[in-house]
The first five atom37 places (N, CA, C, CB, O) and aatype in JSON, in Angstrom:
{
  "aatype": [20, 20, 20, 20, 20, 20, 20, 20, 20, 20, 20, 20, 20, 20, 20, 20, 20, 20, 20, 20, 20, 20, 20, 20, 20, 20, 20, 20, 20, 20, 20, 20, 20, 20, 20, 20, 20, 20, 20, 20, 20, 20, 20, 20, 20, 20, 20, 20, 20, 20, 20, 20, 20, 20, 20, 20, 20, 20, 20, 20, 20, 20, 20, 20, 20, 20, 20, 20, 20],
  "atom_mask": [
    [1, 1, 1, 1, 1],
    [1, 1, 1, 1, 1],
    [1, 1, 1, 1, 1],
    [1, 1, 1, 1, 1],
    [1, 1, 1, 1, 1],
    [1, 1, 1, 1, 1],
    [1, 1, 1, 1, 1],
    [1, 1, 1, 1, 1],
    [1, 1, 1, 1, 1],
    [1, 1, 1, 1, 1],
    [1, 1, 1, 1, 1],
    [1, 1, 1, 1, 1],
    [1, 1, 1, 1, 1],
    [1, 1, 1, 1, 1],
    [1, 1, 1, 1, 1],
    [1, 1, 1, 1, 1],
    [1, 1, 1, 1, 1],
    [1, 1, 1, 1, 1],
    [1, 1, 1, 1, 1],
    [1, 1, 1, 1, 1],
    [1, 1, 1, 1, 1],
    [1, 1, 1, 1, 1],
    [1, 1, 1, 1, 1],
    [1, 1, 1, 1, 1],
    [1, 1, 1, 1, 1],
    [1, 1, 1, 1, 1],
    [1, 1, 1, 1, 1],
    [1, 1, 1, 1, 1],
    [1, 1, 1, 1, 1],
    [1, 1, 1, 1, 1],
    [1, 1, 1, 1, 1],
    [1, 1, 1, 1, 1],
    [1, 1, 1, 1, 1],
    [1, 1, 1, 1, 1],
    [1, 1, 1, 1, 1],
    [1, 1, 1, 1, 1],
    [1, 1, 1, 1, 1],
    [1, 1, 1, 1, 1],
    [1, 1, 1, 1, 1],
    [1, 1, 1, 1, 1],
    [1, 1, 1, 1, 1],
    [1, 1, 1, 1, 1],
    [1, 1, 1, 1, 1],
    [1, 1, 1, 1, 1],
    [1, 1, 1, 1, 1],
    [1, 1, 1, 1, 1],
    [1, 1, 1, 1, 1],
    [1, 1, 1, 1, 1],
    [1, 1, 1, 1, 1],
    [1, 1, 1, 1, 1],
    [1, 1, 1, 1, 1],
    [1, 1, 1, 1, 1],
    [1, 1, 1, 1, 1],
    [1, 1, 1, 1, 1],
    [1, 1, 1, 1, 1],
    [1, 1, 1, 1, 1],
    [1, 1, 1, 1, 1],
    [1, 1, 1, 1, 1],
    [1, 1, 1, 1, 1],
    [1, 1, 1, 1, 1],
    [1, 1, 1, 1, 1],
    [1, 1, 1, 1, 1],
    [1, 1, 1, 1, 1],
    [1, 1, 1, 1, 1],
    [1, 1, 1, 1, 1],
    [1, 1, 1, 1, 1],
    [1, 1, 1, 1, 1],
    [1, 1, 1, 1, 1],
    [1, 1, 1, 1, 1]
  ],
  "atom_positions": [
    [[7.38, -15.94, -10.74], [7.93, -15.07, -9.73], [7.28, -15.41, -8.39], [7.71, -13.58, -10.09], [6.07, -15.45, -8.16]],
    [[8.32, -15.65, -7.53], [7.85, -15.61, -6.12], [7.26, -14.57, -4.89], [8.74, -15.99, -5.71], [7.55, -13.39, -5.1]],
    [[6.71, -14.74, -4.02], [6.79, -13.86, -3.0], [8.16, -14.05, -1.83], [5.37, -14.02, -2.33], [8.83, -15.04, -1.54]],
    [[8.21, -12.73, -1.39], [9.09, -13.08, -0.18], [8.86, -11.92, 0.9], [10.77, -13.19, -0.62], [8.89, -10.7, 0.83]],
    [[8.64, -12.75, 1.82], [8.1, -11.77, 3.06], [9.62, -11.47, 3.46], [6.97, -12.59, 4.52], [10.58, -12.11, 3.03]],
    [[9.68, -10.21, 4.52], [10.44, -9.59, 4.96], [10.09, -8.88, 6.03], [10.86, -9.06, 4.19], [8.95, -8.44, 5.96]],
    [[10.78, -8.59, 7.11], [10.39, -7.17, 7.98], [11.56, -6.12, 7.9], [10.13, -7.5, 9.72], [12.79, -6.15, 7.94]],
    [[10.5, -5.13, 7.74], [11.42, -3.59, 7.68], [11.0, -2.87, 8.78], [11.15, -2.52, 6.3], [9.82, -2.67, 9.06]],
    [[12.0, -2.47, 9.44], [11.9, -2.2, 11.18], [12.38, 0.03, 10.12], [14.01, -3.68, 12.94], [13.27, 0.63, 9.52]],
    [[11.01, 0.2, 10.63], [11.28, 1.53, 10.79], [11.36, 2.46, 11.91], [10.6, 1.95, 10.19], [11.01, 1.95, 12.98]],
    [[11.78, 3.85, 11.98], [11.4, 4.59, 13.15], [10.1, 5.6, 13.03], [12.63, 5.37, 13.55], [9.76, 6.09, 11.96]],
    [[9.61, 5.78, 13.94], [8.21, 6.48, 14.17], [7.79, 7.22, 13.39], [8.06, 7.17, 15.15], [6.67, 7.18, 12.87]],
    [[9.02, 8.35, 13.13], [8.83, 9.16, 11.73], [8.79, 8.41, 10.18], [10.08, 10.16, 11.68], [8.31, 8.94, 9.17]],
    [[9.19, 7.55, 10.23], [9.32, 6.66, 9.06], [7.95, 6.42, 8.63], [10.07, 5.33, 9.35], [7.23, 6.75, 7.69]],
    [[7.87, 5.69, 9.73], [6.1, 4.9, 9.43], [5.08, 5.95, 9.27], [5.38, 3.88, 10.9], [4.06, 5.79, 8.6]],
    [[5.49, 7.45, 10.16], [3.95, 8.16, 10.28], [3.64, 8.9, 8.8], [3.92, 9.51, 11.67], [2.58, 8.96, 8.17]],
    [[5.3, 9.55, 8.42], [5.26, 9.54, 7.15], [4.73, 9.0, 5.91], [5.93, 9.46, 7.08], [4.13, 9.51, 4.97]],
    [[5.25, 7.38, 6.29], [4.6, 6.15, 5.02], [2.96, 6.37, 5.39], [5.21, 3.98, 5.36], [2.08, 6.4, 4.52]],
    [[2.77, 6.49, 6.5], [1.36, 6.29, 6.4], [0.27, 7.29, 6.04], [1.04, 5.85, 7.48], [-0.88, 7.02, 5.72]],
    [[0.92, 8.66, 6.18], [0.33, 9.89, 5.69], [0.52, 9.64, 3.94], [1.22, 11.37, 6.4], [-0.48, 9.63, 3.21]],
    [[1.3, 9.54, 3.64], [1.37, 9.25, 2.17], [0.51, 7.87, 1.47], [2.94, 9.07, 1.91], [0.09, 7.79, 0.32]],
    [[0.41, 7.01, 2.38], [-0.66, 5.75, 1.82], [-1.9, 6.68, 1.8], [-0.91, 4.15, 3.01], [-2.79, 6.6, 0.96]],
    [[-1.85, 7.51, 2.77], [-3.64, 8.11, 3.31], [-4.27, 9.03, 2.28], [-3.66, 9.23, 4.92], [-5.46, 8.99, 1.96]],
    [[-3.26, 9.95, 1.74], [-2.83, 11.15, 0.88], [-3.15, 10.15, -0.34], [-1.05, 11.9, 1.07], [-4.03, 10.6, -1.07]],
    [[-2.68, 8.95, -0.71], [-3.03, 8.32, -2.05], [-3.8, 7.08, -2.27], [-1.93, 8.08, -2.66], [-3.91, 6.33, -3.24]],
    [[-4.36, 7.09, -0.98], [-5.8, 5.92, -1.53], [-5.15, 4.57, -1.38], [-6.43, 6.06, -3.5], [-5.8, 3.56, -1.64]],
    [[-3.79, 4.48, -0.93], [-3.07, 3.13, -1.03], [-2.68, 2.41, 0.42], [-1.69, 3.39, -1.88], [-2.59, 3.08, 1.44]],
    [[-2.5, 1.31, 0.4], [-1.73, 0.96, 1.29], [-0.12, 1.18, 1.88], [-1.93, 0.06, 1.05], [0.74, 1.54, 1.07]],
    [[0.19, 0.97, 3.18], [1.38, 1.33, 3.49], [2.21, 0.3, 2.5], [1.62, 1.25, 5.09], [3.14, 0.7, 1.81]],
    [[1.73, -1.16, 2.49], [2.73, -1.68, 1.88], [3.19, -1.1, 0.45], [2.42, -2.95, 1.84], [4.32, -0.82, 0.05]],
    [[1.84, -1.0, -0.25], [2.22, -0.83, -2.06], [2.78, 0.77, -1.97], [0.43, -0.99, -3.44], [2.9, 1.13, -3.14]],
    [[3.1, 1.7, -1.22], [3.97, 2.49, -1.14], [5.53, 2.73, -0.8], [3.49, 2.91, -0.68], [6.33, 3.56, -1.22]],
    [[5.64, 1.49, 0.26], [6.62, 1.2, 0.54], [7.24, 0.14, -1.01], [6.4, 0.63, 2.03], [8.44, 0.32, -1.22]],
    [[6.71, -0.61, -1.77], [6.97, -1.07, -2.71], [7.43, -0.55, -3.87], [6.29, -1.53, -2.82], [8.36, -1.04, -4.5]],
    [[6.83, 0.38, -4.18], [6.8, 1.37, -5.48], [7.75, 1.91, -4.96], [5.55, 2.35, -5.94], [8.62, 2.02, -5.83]],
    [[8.21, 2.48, -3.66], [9.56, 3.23, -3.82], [10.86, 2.63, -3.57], [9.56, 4.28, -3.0], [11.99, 3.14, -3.52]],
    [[10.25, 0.88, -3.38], [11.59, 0.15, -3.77], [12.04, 0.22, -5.2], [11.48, -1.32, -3.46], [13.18, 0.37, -5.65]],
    [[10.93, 0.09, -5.78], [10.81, -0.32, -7.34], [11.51, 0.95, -8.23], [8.99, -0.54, -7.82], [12.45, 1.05, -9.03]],
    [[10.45, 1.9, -7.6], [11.28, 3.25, -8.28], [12.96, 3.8, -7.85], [10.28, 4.58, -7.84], [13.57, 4.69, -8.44]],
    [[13.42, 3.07, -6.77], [14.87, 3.34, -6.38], [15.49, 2.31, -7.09], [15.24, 3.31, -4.81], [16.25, 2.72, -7.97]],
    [[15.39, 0.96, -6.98], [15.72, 0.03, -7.59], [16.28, 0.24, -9.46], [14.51, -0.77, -7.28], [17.35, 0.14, -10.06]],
    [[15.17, 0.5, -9.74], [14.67, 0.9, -11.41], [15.61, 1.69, -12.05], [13.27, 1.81, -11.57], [15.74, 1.72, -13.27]],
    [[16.49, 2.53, -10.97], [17.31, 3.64, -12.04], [16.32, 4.87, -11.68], [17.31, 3.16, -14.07], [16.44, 5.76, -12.52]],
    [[15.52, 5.12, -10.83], [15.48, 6.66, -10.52], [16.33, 7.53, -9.71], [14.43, 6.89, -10.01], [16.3, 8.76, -9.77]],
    [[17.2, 6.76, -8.86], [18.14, 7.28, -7.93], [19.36, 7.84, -9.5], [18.82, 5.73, -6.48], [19.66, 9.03, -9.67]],
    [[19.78, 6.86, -10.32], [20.79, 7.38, -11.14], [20.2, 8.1, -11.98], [21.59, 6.5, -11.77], [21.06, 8.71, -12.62]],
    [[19.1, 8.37, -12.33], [18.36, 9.44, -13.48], [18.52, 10.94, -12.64], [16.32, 8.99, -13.84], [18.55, 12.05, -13.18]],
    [[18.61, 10.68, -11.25], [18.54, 11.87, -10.03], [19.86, 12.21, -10.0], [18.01, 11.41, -8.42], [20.12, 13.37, -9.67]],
    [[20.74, 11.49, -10.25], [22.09, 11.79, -9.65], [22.63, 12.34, -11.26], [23.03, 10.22, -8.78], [23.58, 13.13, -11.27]],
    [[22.07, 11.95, -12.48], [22.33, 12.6, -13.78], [21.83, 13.94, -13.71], [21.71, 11.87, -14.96], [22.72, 14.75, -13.98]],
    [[20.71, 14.48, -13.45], [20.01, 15.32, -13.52], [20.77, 16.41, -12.32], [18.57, 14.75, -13.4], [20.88, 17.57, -12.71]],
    [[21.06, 16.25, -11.55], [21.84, 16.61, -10.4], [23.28, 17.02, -10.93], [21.9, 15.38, -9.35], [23.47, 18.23, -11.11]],
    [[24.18, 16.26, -11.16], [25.61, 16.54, -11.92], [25.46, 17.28, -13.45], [26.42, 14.97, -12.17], [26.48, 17.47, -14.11]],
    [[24.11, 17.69, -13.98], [23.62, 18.52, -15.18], [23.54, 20.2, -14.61], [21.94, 17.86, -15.73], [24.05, 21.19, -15.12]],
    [[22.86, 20.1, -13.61], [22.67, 21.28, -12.89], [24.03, 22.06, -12.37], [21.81, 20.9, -11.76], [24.17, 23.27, -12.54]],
    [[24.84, 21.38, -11.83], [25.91, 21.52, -11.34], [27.0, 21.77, -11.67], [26.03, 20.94, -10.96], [27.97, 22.07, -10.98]],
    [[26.85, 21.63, -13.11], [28.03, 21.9, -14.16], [27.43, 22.95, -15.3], [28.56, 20.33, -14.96], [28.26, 23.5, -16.03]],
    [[26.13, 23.22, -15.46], [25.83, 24.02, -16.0], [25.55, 25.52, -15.14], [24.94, 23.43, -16.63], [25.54, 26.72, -15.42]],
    [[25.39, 24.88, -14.27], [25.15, 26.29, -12.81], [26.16, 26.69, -11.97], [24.11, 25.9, -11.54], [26.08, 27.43, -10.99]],
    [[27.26, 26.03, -12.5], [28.55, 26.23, -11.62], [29.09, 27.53, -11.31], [29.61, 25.59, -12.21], [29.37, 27.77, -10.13]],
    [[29.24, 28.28, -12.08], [29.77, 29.76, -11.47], [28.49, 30.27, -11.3], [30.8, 30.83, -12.47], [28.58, 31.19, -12.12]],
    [[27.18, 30.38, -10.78], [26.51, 30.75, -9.82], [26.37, 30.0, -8.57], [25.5, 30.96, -10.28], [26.01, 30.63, -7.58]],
    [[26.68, 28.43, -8.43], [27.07, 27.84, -7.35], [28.26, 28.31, -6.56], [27.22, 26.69, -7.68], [28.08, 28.3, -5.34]],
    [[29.18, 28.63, -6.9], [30.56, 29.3, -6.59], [30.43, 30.51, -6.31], [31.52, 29.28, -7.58], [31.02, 30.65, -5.24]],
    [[29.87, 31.81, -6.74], [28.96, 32.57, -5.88], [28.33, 32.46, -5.54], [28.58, 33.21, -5.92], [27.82, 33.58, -5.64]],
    [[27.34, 31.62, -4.8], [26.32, 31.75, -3.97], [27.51, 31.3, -2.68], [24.77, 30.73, -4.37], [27.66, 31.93, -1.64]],
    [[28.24, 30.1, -3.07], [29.18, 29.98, -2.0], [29.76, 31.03, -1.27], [30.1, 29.38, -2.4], [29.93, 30.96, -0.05]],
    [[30.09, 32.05, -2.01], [30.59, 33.0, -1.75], [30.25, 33.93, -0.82], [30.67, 33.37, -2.56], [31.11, 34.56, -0.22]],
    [[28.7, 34.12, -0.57], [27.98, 34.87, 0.24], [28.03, 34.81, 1.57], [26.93, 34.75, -0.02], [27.33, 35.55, 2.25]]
  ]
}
């Protein structure tokens, strides 16, 4: 496996964020920014979007009243 450099152009909030969270966990900006490629990449976005359409169909007529309010 190779390396491959890249630049990721963020905005201010982006970075101050990434960097409170490297600070918060002992890590670097990069291996945070990595892990949440890895973990989006990986199938946590579709484990989110399962877990999400579970809620939504089991909570549905209290979603539909709350709409209601």
């Amino acid at each position: 496996m190779s390396d491959m450099a890249m630049t990721l152009r963020l905005t201010e909030e982006e970075t101050e964020a990434l960097r409170r969270t490297a600070e918060a966990e002992g890590r670097s900006m990069q291996d945070v920014a990595r892990q949440a490629i890895r973990d989006y990449t990986g199938g946590w976005a579709e484990q989110r979007d399962a877990f999400l359409r579970e809620i939504v169909e089991r909570d549905a007529n209290l979603l539909r009243r709350l709409g209601e309010a």
